[in-house]
C-alpha positions as CSV (number, residue, x, y, z in Angstrom):
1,X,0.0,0.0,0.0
2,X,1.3,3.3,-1.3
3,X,0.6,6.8,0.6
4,X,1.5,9.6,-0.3
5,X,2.7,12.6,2.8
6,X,1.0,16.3,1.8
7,X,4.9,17.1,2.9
8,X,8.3,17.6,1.8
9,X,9.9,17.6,5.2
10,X,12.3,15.1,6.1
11,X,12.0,14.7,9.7
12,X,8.2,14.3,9.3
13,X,8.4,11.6,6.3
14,X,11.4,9.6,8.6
15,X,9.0,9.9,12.0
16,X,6.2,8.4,9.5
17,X,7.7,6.0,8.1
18,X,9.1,4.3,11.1
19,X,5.9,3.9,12.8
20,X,3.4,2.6,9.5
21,X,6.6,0.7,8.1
22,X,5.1,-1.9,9.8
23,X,1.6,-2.0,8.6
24,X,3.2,-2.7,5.0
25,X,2.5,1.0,4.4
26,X,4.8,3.0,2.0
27,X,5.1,6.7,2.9
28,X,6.3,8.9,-0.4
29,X,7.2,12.9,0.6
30,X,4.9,15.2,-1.8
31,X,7.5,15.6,-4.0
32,X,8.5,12.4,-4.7
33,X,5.0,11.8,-6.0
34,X,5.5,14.0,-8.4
35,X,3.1,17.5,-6.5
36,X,4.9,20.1,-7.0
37,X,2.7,22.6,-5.3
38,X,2.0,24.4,-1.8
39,X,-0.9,24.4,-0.1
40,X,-2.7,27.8,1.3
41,X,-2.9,26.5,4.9
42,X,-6.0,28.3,5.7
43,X,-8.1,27.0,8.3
44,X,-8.1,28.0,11.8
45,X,-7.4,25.0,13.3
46,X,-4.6,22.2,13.0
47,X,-7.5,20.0,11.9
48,X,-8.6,21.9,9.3
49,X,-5.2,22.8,7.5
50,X,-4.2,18.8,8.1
51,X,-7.2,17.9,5.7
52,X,-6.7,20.7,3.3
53,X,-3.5,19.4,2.3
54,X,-4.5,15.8,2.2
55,X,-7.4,16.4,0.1
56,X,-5.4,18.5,-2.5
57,X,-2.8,15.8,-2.6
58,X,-5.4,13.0,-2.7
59,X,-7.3,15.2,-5.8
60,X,-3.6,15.3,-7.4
61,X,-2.5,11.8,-6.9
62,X,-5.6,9.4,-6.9
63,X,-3.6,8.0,-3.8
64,X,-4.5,8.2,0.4
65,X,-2.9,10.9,1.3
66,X,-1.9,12.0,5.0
67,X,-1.1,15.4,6.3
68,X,-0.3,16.6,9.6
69,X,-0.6,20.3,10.7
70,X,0.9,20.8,14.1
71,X,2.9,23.6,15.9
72,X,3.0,25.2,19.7
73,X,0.1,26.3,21.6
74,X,1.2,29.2,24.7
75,X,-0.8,30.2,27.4
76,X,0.4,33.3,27.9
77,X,0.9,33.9,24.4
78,X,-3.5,33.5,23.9
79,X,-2.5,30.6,22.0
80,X,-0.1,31.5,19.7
81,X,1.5,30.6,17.9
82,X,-0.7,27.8,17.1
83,X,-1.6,27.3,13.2
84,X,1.2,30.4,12.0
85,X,4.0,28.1,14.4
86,X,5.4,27.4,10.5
87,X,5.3,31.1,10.2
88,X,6.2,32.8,12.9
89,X,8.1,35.7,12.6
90,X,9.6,37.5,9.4
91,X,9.2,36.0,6.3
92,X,12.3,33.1,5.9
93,X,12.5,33.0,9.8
94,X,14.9,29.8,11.0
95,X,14.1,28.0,14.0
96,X,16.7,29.6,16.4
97,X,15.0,33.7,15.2
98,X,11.5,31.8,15.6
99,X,12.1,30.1,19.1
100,X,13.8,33.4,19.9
101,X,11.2,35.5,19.0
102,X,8.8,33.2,20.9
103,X,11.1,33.8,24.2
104,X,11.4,37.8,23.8
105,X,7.3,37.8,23.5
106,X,7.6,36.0,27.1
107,X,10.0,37.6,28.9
108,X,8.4,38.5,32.3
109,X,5.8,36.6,31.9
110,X,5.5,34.0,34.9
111,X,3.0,32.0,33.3
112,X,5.1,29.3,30.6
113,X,2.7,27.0,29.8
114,X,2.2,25.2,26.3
115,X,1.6,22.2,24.4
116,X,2.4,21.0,21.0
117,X,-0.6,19.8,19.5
118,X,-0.7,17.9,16.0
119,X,-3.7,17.1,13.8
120,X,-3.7,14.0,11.7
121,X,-5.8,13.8,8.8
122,X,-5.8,10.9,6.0
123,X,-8.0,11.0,2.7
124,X,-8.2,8.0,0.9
125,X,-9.5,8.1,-3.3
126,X,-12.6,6.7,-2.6
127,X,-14.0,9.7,0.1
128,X,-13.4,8.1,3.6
129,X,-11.4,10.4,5.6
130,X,-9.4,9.5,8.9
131,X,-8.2,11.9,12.0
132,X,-6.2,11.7,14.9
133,X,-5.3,14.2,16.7
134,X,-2.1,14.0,19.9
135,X,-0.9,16.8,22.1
136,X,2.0,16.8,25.0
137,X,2.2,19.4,27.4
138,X,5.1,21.5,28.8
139,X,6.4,25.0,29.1
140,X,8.7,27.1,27.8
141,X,12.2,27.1,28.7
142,X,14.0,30.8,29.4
143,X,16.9,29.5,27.1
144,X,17.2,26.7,24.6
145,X,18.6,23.4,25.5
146,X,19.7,20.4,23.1
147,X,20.5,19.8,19.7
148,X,17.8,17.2,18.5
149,X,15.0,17.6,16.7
150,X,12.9,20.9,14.9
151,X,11.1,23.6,14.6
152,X,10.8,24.6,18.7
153,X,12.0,21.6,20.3
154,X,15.0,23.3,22.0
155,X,12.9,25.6,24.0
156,X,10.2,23.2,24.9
157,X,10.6,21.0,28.6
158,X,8.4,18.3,28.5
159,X,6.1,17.9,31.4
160,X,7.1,15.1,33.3
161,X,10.8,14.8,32.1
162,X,13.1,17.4,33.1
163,X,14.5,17.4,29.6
164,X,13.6,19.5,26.7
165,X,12.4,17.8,23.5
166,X,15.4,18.7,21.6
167,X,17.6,16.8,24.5
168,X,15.3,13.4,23.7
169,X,16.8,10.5,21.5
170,X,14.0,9.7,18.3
171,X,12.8,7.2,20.2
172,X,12.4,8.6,23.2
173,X,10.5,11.7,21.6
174,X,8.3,9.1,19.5
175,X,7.0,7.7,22.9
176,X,5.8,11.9,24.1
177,X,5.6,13.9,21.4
178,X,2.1,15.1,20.2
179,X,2.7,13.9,16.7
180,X,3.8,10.6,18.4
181,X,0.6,10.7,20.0
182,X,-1.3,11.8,17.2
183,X,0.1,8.8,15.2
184,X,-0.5,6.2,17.5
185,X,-4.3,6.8,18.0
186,X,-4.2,7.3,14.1
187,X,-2.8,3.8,13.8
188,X,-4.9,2.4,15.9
189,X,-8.0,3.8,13.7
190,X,-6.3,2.7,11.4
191,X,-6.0,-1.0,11.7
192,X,-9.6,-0.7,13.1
193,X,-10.5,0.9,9.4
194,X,-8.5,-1.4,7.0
195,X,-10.2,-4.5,9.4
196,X,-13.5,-3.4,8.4
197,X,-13.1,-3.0,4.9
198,X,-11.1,-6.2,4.8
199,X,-8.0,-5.2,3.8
């Protein structure tokens, strides 16, 4: 079985992969199926923008197509910021000028609660549509820490662990992350799905 990711980033095609590899699922990136196009991420919620990619790449392909939309959600912060965590900041922003952005917004704020949140959503030719959705909750560091990882995971300490995401091994943030999560409830609807339609 061939699926196709409504993404062309690495780290999210390798976290996929590794937990449907088993299921005799083949994950291809966006481009490698040949979609050269972005999507206009515009719903307000993680859900909404996760099935607006998979549905475009679906339409494209005539393949199931999975897309997750997931970023940081701060307290303090009202939020954000939440679906524009991919765009945060000026226009080319790295992780290091978005995670420090995100810190300057918070300084002197005692409050540094958050969670990562992501949305799974998977759209198969003939109409049926899956979800999933994961979260983990933390706060915000004052200062990054670590080296693994994306996106905000330096400045993220994970509730319960002392450590921030970016100082976990893959497997280690696999078993907490909110795409981890995310995945596993999906795989579990999964199986449940491809058992009722006997495949």
């Amino acid at each position: 079985m061939e699926w196709i990711l409504a993404s062309n980033n690495e780290k999210k095609l390798k976290e996929l992969r590794e937990i449907l590899g088993d299921m005799g699922i083949t994950v291809r990136s966006q481009r490698e199926a040949g979609c050269d196009f972005e999507v206009d991420e515009t719903g307000e919620t993680f859900a909404e923008n996760a099935r607006l990619k998979a549905e475009a790449v679906t339409r494209a392909t005539g393949k199931a197509a999975i897309a997750d939309d997931s970023g940081l959600c701060v307290e303090a912060l009202d939020g954000r910021p939440g679906v524009h965590s991919a765009r945060y900041g000026p226009p080319g922003a790295t992780d290091a000028e978005k995670y420090t952005l995100l810190l300057k917004e918070l300084r002197g704020k005692e409050n540094r609660r958050a969670r990562f949140v992501s949305s799974i959503c998977c759209t198969f030719p003939n109409g049926d549509v899956l979800t999933a959705e994961g979260v983990c909750e933390g706060e915000i560091l004052p200062a990054p820490r670590g080296s693994g990882g994306f996106g905000y995971d330096p400045v993220f300490l994970v509730s319960g662990l002392g450590r921030s995401m970016a100082e976990l091994t893959p497997e280690e943030k696999n078993a907490v992350s909110h795409r981890g999560n995310a995945l596993r409830l999906f795989r579990q609807r999964l199986e449940e799905y491809l058992a009722a339609n006997g495949e």
